[in-house]
VEXVO-159457 format. One line per 2 residues: their letters; for each residue x, y, z of N, C-alpha, C, O. Coordinates in nm, 4 decimals. Atoms other than C-alpha are relative to their C-alpha. Layout:
A	X Y Z X Y Z X Y Z X Y Z  ...
! end
This chain:
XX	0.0847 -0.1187 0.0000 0.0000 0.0000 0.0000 0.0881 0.1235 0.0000 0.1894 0.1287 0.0697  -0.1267 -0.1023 0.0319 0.1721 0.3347 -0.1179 -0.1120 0.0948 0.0684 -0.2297 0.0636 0.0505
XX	0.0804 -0.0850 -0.0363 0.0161 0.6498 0.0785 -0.0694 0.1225 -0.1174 0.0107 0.2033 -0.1644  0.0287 -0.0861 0.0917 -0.1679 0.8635 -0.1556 0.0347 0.1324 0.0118 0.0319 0.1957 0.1173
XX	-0.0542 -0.1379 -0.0109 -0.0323 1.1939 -0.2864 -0.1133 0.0997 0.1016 -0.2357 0.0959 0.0885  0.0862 -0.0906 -0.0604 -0.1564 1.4720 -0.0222 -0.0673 -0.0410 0.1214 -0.1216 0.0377 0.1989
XX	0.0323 0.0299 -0.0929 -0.2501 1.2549 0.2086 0.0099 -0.0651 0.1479 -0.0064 -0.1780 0.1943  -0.0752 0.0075 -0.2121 -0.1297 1.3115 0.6202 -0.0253 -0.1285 0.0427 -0.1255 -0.1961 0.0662
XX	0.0292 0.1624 -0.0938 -0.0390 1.0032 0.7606 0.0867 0.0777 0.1677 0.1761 0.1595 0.1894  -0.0714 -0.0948 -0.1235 0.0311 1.0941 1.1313 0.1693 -0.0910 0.0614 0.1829 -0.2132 0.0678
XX	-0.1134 0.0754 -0.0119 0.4107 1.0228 1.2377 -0.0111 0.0367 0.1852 -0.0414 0.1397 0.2454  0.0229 -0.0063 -0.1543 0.4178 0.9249 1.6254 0.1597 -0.0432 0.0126 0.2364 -0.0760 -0.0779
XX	-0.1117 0.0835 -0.0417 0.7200 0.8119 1.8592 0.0241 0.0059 0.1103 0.0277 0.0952 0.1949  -0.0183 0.0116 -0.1764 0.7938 0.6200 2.1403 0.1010 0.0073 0.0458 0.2052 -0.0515 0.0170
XX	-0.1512 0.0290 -0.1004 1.0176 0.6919 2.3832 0.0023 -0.0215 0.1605 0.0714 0.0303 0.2483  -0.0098 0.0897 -0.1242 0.9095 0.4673 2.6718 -0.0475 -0.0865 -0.0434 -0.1622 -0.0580 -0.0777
XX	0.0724 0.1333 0.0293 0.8224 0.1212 2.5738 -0.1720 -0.0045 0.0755 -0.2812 -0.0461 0.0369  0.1103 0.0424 -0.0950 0.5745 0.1196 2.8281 -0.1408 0.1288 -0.0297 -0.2452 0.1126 0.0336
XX	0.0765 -0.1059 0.0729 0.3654 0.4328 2.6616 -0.0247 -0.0334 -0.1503 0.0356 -0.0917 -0.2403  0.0357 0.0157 0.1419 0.1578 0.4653 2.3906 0.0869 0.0714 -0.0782 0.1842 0.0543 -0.0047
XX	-0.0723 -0.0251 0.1314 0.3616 0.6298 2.0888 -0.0750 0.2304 0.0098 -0.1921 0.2684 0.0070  0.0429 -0.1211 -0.0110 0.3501 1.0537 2.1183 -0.0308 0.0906 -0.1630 0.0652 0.1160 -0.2358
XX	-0.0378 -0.0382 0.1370 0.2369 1.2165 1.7853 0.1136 0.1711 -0.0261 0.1159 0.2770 0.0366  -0.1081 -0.0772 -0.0203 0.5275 1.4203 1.6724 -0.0066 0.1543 -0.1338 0.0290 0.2720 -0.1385
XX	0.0345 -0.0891 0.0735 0.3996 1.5362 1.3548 -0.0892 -0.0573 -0.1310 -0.1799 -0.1399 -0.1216  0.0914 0.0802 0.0970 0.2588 1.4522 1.0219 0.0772 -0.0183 -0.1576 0.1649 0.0598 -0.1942
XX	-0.0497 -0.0091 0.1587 0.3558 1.3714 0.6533 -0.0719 -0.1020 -0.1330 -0.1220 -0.2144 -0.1285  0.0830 0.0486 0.0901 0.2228 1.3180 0.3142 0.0883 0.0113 -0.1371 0.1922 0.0772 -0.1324
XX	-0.0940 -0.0117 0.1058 0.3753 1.2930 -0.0214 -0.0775 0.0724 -0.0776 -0.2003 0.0817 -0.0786  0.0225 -0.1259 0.1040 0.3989 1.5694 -0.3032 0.0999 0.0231 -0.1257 0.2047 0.0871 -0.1342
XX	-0.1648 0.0216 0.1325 0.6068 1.5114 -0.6346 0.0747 -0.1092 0.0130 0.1825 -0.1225 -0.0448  -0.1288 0.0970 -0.0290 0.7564 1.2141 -0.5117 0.1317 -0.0278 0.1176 0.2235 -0.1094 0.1260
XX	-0.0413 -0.0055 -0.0983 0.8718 1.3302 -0.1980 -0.0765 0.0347 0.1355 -0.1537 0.1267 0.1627  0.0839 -0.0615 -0.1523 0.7606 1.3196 0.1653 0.0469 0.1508 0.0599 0.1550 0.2097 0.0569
XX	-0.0309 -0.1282 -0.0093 0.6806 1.6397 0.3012 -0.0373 -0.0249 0.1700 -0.1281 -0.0972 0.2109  -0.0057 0.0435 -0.1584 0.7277 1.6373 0.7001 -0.0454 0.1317 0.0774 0.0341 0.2210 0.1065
XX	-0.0183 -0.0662 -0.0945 0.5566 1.8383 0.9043 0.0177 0.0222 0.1932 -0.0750 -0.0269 0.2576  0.0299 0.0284 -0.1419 0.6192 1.8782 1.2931 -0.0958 0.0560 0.0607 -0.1283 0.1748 0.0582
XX	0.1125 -0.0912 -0.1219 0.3514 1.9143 1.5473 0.0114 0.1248 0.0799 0.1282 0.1440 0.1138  -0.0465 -0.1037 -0.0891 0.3284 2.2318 1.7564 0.0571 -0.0504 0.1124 0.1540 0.0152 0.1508
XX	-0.0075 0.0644 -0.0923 0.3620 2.0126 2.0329 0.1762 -0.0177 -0.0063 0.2544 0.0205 0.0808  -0.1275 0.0390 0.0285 0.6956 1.8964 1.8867 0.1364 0.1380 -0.0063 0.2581 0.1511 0.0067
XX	-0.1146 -0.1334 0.0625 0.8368 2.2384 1.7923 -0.0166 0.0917 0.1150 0.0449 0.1983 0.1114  0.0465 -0.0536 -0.1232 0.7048 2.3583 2.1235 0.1049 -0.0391 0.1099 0.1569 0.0585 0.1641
XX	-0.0433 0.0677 -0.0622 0.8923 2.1347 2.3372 0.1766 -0.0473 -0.0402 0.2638 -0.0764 0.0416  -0.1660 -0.0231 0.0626 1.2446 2.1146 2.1147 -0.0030 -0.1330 -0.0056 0.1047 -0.1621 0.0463
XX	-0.0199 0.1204 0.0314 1.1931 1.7309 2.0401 0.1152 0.0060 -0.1163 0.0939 0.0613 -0.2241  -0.1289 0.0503 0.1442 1.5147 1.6475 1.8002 -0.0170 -0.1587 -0.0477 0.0621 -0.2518 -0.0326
XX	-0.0184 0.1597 0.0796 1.4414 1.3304 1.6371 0.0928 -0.0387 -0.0780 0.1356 -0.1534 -0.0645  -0.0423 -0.0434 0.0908 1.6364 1.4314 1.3562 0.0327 0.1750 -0.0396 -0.0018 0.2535 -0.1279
XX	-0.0256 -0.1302 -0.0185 1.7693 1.7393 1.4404 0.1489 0.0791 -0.0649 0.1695 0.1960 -0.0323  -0.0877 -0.0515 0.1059 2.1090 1.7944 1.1736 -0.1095 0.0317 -0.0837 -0.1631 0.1419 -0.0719
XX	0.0853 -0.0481 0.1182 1.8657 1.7748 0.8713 -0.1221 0.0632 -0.0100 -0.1398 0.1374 -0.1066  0.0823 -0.0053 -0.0244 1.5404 1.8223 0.9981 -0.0575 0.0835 0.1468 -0.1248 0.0241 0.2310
XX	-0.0020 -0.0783 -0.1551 1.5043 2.0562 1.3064 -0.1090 0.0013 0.0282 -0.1953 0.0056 -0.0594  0.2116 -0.0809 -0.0298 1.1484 2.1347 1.5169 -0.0337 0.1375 -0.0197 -0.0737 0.2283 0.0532
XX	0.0583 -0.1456 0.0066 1.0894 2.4032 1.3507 -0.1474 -0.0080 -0.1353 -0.1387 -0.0813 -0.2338  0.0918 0.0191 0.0360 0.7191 2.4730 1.2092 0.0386 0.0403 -0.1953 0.1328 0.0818 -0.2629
XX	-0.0094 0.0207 0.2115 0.6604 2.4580 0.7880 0.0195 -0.1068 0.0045 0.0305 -0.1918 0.0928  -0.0568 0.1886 0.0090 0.7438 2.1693 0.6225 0.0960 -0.0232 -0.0872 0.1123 0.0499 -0.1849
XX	-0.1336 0.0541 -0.0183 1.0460 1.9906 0.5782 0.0079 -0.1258 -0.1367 0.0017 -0.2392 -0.0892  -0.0082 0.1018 0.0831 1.0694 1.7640 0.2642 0.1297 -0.0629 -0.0128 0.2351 0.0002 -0.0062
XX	-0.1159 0.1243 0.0258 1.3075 1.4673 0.2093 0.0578 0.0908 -0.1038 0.0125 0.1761 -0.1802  -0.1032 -0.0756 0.1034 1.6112 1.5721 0.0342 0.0648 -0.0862 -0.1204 0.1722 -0.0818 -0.1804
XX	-0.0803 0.0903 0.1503 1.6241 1.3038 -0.2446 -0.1162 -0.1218 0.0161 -0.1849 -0.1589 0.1113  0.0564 0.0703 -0.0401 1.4651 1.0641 -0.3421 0.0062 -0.1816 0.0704 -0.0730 -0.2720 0.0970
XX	-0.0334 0.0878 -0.0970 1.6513 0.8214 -0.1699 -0.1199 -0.0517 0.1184 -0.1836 0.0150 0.1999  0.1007 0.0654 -0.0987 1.4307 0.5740 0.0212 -0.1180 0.0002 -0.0570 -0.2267 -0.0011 0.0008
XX	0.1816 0.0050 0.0727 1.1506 0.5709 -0.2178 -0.0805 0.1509 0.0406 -0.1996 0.1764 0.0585  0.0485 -0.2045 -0.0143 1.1409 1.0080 -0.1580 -0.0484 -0.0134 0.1812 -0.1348 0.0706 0.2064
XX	0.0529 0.0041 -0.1276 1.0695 0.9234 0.2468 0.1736 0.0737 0.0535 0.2773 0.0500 -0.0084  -0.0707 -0.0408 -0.1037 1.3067 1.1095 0.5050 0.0836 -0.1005 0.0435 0.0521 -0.2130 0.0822
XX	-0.0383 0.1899 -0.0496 1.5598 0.8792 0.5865 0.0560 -0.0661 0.1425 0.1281 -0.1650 0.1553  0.0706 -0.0073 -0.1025 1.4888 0.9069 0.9343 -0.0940 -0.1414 0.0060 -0.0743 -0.2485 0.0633
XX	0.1057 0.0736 0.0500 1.1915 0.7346 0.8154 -0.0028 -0.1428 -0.0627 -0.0659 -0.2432 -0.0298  0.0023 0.1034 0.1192 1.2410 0.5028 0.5712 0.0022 -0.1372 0.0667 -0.0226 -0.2351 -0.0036
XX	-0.0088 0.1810 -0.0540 1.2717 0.1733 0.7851 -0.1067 0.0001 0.1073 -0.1214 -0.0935 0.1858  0.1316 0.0084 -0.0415 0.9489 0.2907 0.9332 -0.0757 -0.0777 0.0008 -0.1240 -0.1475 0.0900
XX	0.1423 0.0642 0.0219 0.7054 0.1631 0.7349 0.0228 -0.1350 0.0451 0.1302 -0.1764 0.0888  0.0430 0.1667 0.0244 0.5630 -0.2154 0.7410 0.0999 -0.0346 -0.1070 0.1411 0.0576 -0.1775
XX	-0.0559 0.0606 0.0801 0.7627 -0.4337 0.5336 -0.1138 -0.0851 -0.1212 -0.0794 -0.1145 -0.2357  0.0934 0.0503 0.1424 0.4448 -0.5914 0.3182 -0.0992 0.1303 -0.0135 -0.1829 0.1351 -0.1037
! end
C-alpha cells in the first residue's frame, strides 16, 4: 500500500516502551517526496528526532532526495515491510 499523494499520515514516537507512541507530527507525499511536518507540540517542546537535517521548527520539511523511495531517511525503515 503506497500512501496517496496529499494525504497526512500521522508520524508518532515512542520513547518509553511502556507508553503509547507521542504524535510528533505529520507527513504526506507531493512530487515524489515526503513532506514532514512537525507538530506544535513537537516544535514547542524542542523534540530532536532528527535534528542535523530536519530541526522542530514549524513549515514543512521535505526529504532531500529521493533516496528511500522520496521518504526522510529518518523514516524510511518505518514503514511495514508488506
Amino acid at each position: 500500500m503506497r500512501l496517496t499523494p496529499g494525504t497526512p499520515l500521522p508520524v508518532g514516537m515512542m520513547r518509553d516502551e511502556g507508553a503509547p507512541a507521542e504524535a510528533v507530527g505529520r507527513l504526506a507525499m507531493a512530487g515524489g517526496l515526503a513532506q514532514l511536518e512537525w507538530s506544535d507540540m513537537s516544535v514547542a517542546q524542542g523534540w530532536r528526532v532528527d535534528p542535523l537535517l530536519y530541526p522542530p521548527l514549524p513549515g514543512l520539511h521535505a526529504a532531500r532526495g529521493r533516496h528511500f523511495e522520496g521518504l526522510h531517511g529518518f523514516l524510511a525503515d518505518s514503514p511495514p515491510d508488506a
